[in-house]
N, C-alpha and C positions, 0 to 999 in steps of 0.2 A: 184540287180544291178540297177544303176542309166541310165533311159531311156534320149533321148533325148527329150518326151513330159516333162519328170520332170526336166529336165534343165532350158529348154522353162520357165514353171511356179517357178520355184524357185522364183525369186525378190518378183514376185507379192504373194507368200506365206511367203517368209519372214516379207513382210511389215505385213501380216494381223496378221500371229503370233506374231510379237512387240506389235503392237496394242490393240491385247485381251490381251497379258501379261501385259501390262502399268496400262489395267483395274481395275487390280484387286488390291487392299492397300499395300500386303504385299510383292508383287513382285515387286513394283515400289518402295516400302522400298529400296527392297532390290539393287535396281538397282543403287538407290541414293548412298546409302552406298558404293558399290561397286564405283562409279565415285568419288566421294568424295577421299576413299582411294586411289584411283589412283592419283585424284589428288593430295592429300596430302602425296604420296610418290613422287611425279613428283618434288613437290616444297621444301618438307626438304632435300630430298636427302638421299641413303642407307647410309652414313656414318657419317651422324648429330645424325640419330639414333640408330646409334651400337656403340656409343661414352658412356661410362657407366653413367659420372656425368650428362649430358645431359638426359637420362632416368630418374635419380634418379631427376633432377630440374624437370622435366613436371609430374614425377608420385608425388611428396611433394607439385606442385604447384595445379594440380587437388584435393588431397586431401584435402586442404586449402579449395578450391571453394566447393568441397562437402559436407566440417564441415561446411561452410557459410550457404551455402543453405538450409542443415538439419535444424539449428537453427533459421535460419529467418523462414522457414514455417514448425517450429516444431508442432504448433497446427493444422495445416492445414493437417501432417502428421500421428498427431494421432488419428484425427477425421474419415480421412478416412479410415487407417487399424483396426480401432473401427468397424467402418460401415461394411467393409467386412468381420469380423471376425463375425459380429452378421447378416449377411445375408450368411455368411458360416452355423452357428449353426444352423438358420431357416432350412435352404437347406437340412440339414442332419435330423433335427428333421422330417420333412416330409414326407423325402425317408424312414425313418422309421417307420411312421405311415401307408405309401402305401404298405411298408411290413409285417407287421400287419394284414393288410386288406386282402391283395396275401393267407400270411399263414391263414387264418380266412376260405376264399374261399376253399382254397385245402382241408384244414380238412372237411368242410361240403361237398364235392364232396365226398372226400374218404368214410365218415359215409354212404350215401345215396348211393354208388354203392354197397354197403357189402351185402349179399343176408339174405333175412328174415329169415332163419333158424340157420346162424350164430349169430344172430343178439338176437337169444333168449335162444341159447343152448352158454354160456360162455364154453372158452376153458379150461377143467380141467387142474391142473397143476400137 
């Protein structure tokens, strides 16, 4: 149940919760996004947009601007999924060198905890 001390402070903890949420990048992303589409449902209107050839002209006119863009910074595109793809490869070559290392460790524990008499009497088969 809601007190009348937590009434009292409501405002002044709503403003501090804004505040630390605005902080952080992806919350304030998201916050723009959110105003944005408000506003840009505020301004076309529900019925510009459930209009079908109206869809089909913004979704044929973005793909235009998408192919444009692809192609003017096509090298600029493949340099960079080059680069991640070869700082992917490191990444992975490593993690598996650490594991290498892990399994290396465990087998020399397991050998060294085996007791001396097993250790010289092999198990007949």
């Amino acid at each position: 149940m809601i007190t009348d001390e937590m009434l009292k402070n409501m405002p002044h903890m709503m403003m501090n919760g804004a505040s630390q949420v605005m902080k952080k990048p992806l919350s304030s992303g998201a916050m723009m996004a959110g105003a944005g589409f408000a506003a840009g449902k505020g301004l076309l209107g529900g019925a510009l947009l459930r209009n079908p050839l109206t869809l089909l002209a913004v979704g044929a006119a973005g793909g235009v601007i998408a192919g444009f863009l692809l192609f003017k910074y096509q090298k600029e595109i493949v340099d960079g999924l080059s680069k991640a793809s070869g700082m992917g490869r490191d990444f992975a070559l490593q993690q598996k060198e650490n594991l290498a290392d892990l399994m290396a460790e465990a087998e020399e524990k397991i050998e060294g905890v085996r007791p001396p008499a097993a250790a010289d009497n092999p198990p007949a088969a």
